[in-house]
N, C-alpha and C positions, 0 to 999 in steps of 0.2 A: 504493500500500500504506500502510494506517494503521498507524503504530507507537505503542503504550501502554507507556512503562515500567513496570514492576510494582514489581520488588525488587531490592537490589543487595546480595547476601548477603554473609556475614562473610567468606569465601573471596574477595570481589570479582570475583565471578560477577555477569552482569547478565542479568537475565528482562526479557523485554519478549511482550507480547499484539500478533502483525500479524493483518492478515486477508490473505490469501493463496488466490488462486484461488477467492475466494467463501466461502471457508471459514479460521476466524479458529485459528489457529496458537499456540504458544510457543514462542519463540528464546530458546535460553541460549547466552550465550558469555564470550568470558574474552580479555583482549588483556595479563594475566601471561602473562610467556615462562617464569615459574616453576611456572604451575600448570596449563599449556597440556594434557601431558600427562596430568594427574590428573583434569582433566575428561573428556578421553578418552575414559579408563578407567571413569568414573561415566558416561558413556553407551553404552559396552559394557554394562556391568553391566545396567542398565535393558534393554538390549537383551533380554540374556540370562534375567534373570529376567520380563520380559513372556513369554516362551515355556516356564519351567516352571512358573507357573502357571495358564497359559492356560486350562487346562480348570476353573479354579476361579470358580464365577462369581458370586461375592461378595466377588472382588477384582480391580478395574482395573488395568495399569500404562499409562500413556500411550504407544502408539506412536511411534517415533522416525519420521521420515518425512524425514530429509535429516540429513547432517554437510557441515562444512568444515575444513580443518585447512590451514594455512600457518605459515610460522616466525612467528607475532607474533599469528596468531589460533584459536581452536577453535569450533564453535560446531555447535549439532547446533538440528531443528526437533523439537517433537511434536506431538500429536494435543492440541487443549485440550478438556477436557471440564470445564464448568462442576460447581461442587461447594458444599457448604458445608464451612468452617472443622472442624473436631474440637469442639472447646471451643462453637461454638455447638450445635452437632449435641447431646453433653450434656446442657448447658445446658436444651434444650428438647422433652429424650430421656423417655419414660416408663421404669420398670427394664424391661422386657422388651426394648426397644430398648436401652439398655445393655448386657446380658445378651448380648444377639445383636453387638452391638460387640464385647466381650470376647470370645466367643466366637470370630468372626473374625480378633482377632489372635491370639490362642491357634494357628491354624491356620495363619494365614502363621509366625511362629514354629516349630512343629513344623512345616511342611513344610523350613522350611531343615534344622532338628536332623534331618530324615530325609535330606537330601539330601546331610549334611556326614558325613564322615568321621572317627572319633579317630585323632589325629597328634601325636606324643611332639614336645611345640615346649619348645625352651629356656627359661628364663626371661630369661636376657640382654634376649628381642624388651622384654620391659617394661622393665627399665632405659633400652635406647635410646630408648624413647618418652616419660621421663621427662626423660634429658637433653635434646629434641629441645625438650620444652615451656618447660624450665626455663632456655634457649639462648635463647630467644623471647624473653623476659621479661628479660633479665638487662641490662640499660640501667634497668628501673624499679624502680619506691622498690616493687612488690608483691612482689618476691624474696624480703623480710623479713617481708615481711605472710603469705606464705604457707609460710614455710622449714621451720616445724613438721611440715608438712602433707609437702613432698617427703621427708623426713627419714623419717617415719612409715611411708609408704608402703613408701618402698626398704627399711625393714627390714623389713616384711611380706614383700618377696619375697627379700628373703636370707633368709630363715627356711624357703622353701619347697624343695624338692628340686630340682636343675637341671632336670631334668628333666617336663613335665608333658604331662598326656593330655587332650587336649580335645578338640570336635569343631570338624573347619574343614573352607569349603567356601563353603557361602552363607550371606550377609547382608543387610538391606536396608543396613545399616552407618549409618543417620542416622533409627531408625525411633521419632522424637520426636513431637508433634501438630502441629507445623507442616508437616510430611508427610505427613500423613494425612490424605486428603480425606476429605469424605461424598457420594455423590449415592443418595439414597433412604438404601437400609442395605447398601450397598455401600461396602465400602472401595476409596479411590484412593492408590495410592501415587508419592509424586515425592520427587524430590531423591535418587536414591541415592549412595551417599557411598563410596571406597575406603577400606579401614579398615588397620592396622598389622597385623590381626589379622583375616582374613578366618572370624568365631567365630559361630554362634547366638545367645550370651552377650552380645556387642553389638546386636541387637534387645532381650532383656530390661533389659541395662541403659542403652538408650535410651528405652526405655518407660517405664520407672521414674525416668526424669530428669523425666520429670514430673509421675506418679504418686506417689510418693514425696515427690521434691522440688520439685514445683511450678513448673518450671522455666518454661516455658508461660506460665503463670496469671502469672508476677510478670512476664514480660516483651510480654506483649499490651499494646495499645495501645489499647482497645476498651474499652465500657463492655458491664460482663456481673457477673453476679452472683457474686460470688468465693468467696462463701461456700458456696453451692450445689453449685458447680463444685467447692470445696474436698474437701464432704462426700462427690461423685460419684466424685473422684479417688482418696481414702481406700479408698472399697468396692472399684474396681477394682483400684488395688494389692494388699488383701488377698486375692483372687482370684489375680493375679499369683503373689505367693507361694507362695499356697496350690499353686497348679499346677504350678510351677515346682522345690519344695522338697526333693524327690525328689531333683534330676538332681546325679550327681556332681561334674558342672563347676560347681554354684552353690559348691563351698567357695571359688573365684575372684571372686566375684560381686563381694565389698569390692573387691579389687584393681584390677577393671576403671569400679570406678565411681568411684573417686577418681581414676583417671588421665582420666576418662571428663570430670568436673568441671573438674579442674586443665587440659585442654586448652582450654577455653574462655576462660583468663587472655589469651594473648593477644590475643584477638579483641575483649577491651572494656573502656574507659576510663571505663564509669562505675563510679562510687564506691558509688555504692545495691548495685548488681548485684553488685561484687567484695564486699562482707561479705554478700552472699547466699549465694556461693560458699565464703565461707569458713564460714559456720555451716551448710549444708549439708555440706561435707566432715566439721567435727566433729561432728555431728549422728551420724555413721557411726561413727563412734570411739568417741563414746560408749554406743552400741547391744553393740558388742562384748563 
């Protein structure tokens, strides 16, 4: 069996490419005993959402095709199916293929909104996931870099009623562009993610992490035309919006997108990226 490392993501997840039975596979697995279980769950998930929308066939989820679970390791197999990137797919999209992009995730989006339920959730869940990020961090010098930023937040949601109505149920919970495949004009989706907040609202504001803020775009490592990519980015977020503007859980949207941001602190040490982070967050602030 040939083994290709691929990726060894911010979670300390490892992907690797085997071929297997003639046929070439993906292994993710995890030898954290802290995060054994959470990957689990992210391949439950994928389980589960490969079968409601199965009958959609303009969108992929890779077949799981094996798990392993022992106290020290997790690791599940899928189906690889070859794709291009998102950001190339753009890149060298005509608008009608954009059009029909957007269009598609518009759809995985509202099928979860159809399949999730409104559920009166506390607003505590947000506080705890502020303290959880802000716990992470609190050994480094960005505590101070960012203290404005937790500050700001947490009174946004003591300002809100304990009480809120959202809709929970399904998410892809990580539905950024480094998840989204392309093969033809079919979307593929991987990486699904367990969320704090199992919301709809976390699809749009994963989307928007890098429609909006460029999230993607500033962290590829690839040579591609940015500025292009910038202006493609721009149309589809106001699309986004535009679609999106109606729905009574967007008065949350600021909320979940600065927590959305600020979870990313501690996953990276460089310096470029953390004043990205922080001019993207006020960037939202001063929108208000």
């Amino acid at each position: 069996m040939n083994n290709i490392e691929l990726i060894k993501g911010l979670s300390g997840c490892k992907l690797d490419i085997r071929k297997k039975n003639g046929f070439f596979i993906v292994n993710k697995s995890t030898n954290d005993v802290d995060y054994l279980n959470r990957l689990e769950r992210q391949c439950f998930k994928q389980k589960q959402y490969r079968g409601l929308i199965s009958k959609e066939c303009n969108i992929l989820v890779p077949k799981v095709t094996y798990e392993n679970r022992s106290n020290t390791l997790f690791e599940f197999e899928m189906e690889y199916l070859p794709a291009r990137d998102t950001l190339t797919f753009l890149e060298n999209s005509k608008i009608e293929e954009i059009n029909y992009f957007v269009k598609n995730i518009f759809r995985i989006i509202d099928i979860n909104i159809e399949l999730s339920t409104y559920k009166v959730i506390e607003k505590k869940i947000f506080f705890k996931k502020i303290d959880k990020i802000r716990q992470a961090i609190d050994s480094r010098p960005i505590v101070k870099m960012f203290a404005e930023y937790f500050e700001l937040v947490t009174e946004q949601i003591e300002e809100l009623e304990n009480d809120l109505l959202i809709p929970v149920g399904v998410c892809h919970g990580d539905l950024t562009f480094s998840n989204i495949l392309m093969k033809d004009n079919k979307i593929i989706l991987i990486d699904f993610l367990d969320s704090y907040l199992e919301t709809p609202l976390q699809d749009i504001v994963k989307i928007r992490q890098d429609t909006a803020h460029f999230w993607s775009l500033k962290v590829i490592d690839k040579k591609i035309d940015k500025i292009k990519i910038k202006i493609i980015l721009e149309y589809i977020d106001r699309k986004i919006t535009k679609h999106y503007q109606g729905k009574d859980f967007m008065q949350y949207y600021n909320i979940f997108q600065v927590i959305n941001l600020l979870r990313i602190l501690p996953y990276t040490q460089d310096k470029e990226l953390l004043k990205v982070l922080k001019n993207e967050i006020s960037r939202i602030y001063r929108r208000k």
